[in-house]
LUMBAMAR-395627 format. One line per 4 residues: their letters; for each residue x negated, y, z negated of C-alpha. Coordinates in steps of 0.001 Angstrom, whole numbers. Layout:
<sites>
a) X/Y/Z; ... .
</sites>
This chain:
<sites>
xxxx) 2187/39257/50425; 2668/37541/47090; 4568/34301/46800; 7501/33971/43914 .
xxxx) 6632/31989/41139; 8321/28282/41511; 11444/27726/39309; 10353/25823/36300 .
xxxx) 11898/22075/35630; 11821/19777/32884; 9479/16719/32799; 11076/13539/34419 .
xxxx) 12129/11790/31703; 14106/14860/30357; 15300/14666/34285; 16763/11192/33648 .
xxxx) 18180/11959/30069; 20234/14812/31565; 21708/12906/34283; 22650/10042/32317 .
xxxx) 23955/11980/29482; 26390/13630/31992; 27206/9746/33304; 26326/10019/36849 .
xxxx) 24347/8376/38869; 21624/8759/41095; 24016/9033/44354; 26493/11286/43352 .
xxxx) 23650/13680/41727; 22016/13555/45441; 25004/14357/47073; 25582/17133/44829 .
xxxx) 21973/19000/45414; 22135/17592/48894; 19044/14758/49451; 19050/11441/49210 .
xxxx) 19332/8722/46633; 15691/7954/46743; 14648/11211/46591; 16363/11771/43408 .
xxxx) 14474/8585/42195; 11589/9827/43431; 11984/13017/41410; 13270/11325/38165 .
xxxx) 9621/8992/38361; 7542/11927/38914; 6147/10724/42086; 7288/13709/44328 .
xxxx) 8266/17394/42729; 11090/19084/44837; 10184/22520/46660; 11823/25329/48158 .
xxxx) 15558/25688/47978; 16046/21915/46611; 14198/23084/43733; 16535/25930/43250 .
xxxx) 19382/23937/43381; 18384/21081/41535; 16896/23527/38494; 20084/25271/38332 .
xxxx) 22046/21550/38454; 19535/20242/35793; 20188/23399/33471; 24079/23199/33371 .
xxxx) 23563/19593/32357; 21396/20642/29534; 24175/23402/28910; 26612/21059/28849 .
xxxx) 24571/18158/27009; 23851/20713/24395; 27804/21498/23693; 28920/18749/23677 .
xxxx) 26127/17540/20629; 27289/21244/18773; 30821/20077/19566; 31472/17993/15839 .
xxxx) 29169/20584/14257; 31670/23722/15124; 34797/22179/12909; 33481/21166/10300 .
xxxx) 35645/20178/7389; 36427/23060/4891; 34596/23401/2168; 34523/26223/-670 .
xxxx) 30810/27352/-649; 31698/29559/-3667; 32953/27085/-5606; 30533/24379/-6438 .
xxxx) 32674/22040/-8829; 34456/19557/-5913; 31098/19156/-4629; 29351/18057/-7592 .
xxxx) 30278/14269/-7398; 28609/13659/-4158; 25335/15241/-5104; 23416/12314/-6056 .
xxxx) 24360/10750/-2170; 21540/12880/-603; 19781/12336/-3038; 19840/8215/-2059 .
xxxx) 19439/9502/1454; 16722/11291/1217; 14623/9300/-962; 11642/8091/1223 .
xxxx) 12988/4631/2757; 10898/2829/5176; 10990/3887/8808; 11513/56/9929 .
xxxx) 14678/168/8051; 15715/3100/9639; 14929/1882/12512; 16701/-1332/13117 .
xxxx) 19689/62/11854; 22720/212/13829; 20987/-1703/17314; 23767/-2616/19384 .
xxxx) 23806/-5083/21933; 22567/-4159/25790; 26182/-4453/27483; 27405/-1749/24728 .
xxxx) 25162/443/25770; 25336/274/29219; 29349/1082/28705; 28488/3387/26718 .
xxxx) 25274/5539/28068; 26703/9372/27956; 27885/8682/23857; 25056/7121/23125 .
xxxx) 22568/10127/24655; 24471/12472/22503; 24286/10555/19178; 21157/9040/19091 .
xxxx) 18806/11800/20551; 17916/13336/16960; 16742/9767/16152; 15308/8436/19162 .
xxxx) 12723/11545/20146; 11097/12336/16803; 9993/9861/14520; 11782/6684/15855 .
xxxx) 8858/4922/17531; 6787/5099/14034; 6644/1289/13978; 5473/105/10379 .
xxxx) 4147/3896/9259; 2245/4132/6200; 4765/4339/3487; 2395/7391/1278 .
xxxx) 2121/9741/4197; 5908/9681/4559; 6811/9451/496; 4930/12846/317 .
xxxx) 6034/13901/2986; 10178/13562/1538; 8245/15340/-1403; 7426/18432/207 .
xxxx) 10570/18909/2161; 13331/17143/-770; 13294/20747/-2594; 13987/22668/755 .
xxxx) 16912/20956/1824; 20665/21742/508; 23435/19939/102; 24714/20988/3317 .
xxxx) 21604/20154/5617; 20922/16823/6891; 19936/14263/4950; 17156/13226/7131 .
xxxx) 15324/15317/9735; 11774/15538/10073; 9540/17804/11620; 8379/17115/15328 .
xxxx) 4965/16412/14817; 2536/18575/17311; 4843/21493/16912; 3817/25063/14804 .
xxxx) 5981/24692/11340; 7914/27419/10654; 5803/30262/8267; 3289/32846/8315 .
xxxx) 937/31287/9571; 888/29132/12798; -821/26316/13246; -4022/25933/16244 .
xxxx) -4250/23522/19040; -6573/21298/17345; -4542/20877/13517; -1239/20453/15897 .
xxxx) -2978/17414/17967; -4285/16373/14574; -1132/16435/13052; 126/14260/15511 .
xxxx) -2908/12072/16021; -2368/11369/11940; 1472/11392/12320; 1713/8301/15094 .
xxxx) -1647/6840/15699; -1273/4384/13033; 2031/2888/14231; 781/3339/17888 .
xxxx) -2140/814/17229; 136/-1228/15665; 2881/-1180/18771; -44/-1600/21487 .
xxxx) -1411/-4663/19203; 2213/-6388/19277; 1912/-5534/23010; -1768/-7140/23977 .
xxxx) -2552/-9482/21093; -6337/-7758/21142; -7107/-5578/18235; -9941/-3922/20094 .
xxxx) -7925/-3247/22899; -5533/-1779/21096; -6949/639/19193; -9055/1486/22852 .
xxxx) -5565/1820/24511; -4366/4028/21874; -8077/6758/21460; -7646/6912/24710 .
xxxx) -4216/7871/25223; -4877/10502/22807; -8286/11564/25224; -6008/12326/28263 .
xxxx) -3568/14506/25438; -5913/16640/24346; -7344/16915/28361; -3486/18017/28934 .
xxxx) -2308/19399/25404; -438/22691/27040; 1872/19962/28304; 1627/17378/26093 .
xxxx) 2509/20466/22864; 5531/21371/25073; 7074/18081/25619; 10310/17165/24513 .
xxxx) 8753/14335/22606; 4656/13995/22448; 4382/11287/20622; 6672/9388/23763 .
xxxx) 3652/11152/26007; 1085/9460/24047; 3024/5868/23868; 3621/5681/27249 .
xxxx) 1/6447/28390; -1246/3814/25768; 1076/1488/26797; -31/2092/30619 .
xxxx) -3891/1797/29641; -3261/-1098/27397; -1066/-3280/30316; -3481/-2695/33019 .
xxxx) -4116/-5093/35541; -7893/-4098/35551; -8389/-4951/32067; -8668/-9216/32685 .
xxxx) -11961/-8032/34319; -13455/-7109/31720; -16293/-9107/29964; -14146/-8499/26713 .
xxxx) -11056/-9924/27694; -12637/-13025/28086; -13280/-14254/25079; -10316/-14391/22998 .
xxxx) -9945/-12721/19740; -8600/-14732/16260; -5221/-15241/16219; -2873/-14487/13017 .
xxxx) -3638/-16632/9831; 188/-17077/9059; 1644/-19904/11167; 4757/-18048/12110 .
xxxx) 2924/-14720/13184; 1098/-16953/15601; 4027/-18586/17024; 5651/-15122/17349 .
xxxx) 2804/-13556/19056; 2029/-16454/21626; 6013/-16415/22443; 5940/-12718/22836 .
xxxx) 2393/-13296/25158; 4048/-15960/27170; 6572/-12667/28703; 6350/-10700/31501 .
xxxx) 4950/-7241/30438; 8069/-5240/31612; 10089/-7788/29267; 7836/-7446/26407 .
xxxx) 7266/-3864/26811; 11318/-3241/26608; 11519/-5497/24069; 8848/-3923/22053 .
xxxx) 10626/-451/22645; 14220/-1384/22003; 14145/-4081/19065; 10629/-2885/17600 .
xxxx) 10356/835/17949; 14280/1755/17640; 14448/3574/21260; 17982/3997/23133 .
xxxx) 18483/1681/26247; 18949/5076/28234; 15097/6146/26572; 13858/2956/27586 .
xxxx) 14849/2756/30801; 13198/5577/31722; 9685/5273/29956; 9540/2018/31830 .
xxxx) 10740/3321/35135; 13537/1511/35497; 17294/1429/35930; 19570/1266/32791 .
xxxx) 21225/-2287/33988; 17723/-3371/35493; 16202/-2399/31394; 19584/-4270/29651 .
xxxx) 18760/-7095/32001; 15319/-7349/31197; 16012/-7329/26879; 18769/-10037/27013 .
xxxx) 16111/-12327/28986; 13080/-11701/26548; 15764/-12381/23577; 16553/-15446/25282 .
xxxx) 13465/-16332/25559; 12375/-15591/22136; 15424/-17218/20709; 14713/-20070/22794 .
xxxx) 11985/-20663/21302; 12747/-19408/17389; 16142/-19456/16778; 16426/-17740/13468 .
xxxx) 15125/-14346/15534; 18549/-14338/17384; 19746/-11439/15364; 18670/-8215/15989 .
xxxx) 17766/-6905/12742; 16037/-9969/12303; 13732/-9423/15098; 12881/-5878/13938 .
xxxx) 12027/-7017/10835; 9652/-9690/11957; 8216/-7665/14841; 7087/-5053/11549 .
xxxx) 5884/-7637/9186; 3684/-9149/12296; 2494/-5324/13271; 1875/-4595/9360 .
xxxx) -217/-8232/8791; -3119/-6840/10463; -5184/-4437/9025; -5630/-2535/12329 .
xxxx) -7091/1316/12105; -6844/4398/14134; -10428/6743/13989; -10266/9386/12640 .
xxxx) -8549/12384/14908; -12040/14766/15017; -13823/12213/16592; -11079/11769/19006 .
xxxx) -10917/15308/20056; -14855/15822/20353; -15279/11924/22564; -12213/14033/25092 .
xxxx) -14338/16839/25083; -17501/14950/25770; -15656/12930/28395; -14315/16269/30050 .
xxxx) -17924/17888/29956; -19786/14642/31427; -17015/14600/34354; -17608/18273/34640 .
xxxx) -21100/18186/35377; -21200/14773/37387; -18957/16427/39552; -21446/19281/39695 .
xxxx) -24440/17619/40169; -22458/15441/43174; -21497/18980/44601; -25209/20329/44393 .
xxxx) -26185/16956/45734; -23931/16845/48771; -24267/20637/49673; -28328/19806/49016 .
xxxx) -28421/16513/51845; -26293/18964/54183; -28657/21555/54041; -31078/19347/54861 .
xxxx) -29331/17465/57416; -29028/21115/59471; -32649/21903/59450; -34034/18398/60324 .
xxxx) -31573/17822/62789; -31896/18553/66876; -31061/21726/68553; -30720/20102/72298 .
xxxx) -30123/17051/73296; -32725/14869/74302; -32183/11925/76186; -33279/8791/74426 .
xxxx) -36396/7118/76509; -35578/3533/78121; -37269/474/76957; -40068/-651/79019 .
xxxx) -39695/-4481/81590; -41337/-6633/83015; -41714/-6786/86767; -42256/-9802/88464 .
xxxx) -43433/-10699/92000; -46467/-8315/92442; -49529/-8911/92131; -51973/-7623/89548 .
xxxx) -54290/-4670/89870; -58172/-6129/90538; -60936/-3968/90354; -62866/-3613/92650 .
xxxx) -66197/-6165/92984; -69698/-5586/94536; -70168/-3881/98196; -71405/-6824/100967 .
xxxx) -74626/-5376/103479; -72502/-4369/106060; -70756/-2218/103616; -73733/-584/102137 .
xxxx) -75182/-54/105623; -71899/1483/106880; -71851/3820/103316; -75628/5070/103922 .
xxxx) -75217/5917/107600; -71796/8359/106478; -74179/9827/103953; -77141/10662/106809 .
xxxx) -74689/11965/109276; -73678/15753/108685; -70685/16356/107280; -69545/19518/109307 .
xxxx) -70411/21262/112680; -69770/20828/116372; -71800/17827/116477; -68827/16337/114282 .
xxxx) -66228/17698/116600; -67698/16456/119901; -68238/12348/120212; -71581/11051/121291 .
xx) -72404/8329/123750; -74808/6089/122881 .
</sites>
């Protein structure tokens, strides 16, 4: 008897995104597939998966979300405004505006634009999901790119866009480009090792204040990618995969115990970065790390929430406190914008490098084939000591022997000394009597 295949569901994250984009919360979407609140939480973190008929039910809930998530982004794209393809002239004025928008501006610019303040977006959650997915699961947490990779980049693609396409979309990075030929498993995790490793170092660094550990966090990130790239390739965002394991790595408890962490690494030469970085040091890691999502890498407050596990009022509440704080403590970074802009020129100050993808890919494989044969060597090993264990070991039970005591009170064994005369006579005359007969049997007077 075989068993049926278990419905497929999206990652948790995407499980959050669809339930907030549809505004409701995590009670009434329990009551609808019938468990409890935490359960739903417990789904959404990707501690427990659901089985049997929940899973049904909460697959089939999850995909008319998405259906209804995705109509309601197509919904301004099915009127559009009329406009005469065949006749070119009325459109020839605003030519030169794509142009300006497609000419390679800096991703930190892009970025910052158009934050809005926590309370907005917590009023706000199901318009926000819809208009700011395109920028907020590609190439939004690209903190402080490389400005060549992404001018030739505008390059390639300027002469393949219309007038009518958008005037900025780029390609999600780990995914086959559309042509001939397709690309392999190893040039798609290069691609996106090369696309976001830079501005992941840079992002981790702003996090930790250790270079070292940074780039560390980040190598290894990509290590447990490549271990899982069938996943990691079909992700709604990989390069939100790889940040949140390097964030993970890179805020670890375990990592103060290290003879590294120790001894402290140079601080920035520019008076200002320094004062930045020690104020951003000073906050708790769940307010720096929301901070450094929301104001640095351009995420949503819905998206941030969820990469850092928590509630959208808990994540709102958590950003106004860590701008109080910082604008406690520098007032001119009050603003926003402001804040992005600094956060990039402090990430950009250091000249911090990612190695180079190949060598990331072959240390995952080494990794995976060391692990691979310690655990075979520990499985040779245990199955050798039971084996031995078996054929050493008793076949009855035998009762273990007593420990010997001391008894007191008798008296020790003497041997025996030298025989007195009347003892020696009485020995010789038993000799010289006859030891059987009638004579033996019958006394005799004397």
């Amino acid at each position: 008897m075989t068993r049926s295949p278990a419905t497929p569901l999206p990652p948790p994250k995407a499980r959050r995104r669809l339930r907030e984009s549809a505004a409701l919360t995590q009670a009434q979407l329990a009551a609808r597939v019938g468990v409890a609140r935490e359960t739903v939480r417990a789904w959404e973190s990707g501690r427990t998966t659901p089985r049997g008929r929940k899973r049904e039910v909460y697959a089939q809930l999850l995909s008319t979300l998405a259906e209804e998530a995705a109509a309601r982004r197509a919904k301004p794209t099915l009127t559009p405004e009329p406009e005469p393809r065949p006749e070119p002239e009325p459109r020839a004025e605003p030519k030169p505006e794509p142009e300006a928008e497609r000419s390679p501006v800096p991703v930190v610019v892009a970025v910052g634009a158009g934050a809005q303040s926590p309370a907005q977006e917590v009023t706000q959650e199901p318009a926000r999901e819809g208009t700011r997915s395109k920028p907020a699961q590609g190439a939004v947490d690209s903190l402080v790119l490389p400005a060549k990779p992404l001018e030739e980049q505008g390059q390639q693609e300027q002469p393949d866009r219309g007038p009518e396409t958008e005037p900025h979309s780029e390609p999600m990075p780990g995914a086959a480009r559309p042509g001939p030929d397709e690309l392999t498993p190893a040039q798609a995790f290069d691609t996106l090792y090369q696309f976001s490793a830079p501005s992941l170092v840079r992002q981790t660094y702003l996090l930790t204040g250790r270079r070292e550990l940074a780039r560390e966090s980040v190598e290894r990130a990509f290590q447990v990618a490549w271990e899982h790239w069938p996943e990691v390739a079909r992700d709604r965002d990989p390069v939100g995969w790889v940040r949140a394991s390097a964030y993970e790595y890179a805020l670890s408890p375990w990592q103060r115990f290290r003879l590294r962490h120790r001894h402290p690494e140079p601080p920035p030469a520019d008076p200002g970065d320094r004062t930045l970085l020690n104020t951003l040091l000073r906050l708790p890691p769940p307010h720096r790390r929301t901070l450094l999502l929301y104001d640095g890498v351009g995420l949503g407050l819905p998206e941030t929430a969820a990469e850092t596990e928590a509630s959208t009022p808990a994540a709102a509440n958590r950003l106004m406190r860590a701008r109080e704080t910082l604008a406690g403590r520098l007032p001119e970074l009050a603003d926003p914008q402001v804040l992005h802009r600094r956060l990039a020129e402090l990430a950009s100050a250091e000249r911090l490098r990612a190695a180079e993808p190949t060598a990331v890919r072959t240390g995952s494989e080494r990794r995976a084939r060391f692990l691979t044969r310690a655990a075979i060597a520990f499985t040779v090993a245990l199955i050798g000591t039971t084996a031995l264990t078996l054929r050493t070991a008793p076949t009855h039970y035998e009762p273990p022997v007593s420990p010997g005591e001391t008894v007191r009170g008798v008296p020790p064994r003497v041997a025996p000394g030298s025989l007195s005369d009347e003892q020696l006579e009485l020995r010789q005359k038993l000799r010289d009597q006859l030891q059987d007969g009638p004579e033996r049997l019958t006394p005799r007077i004397e």
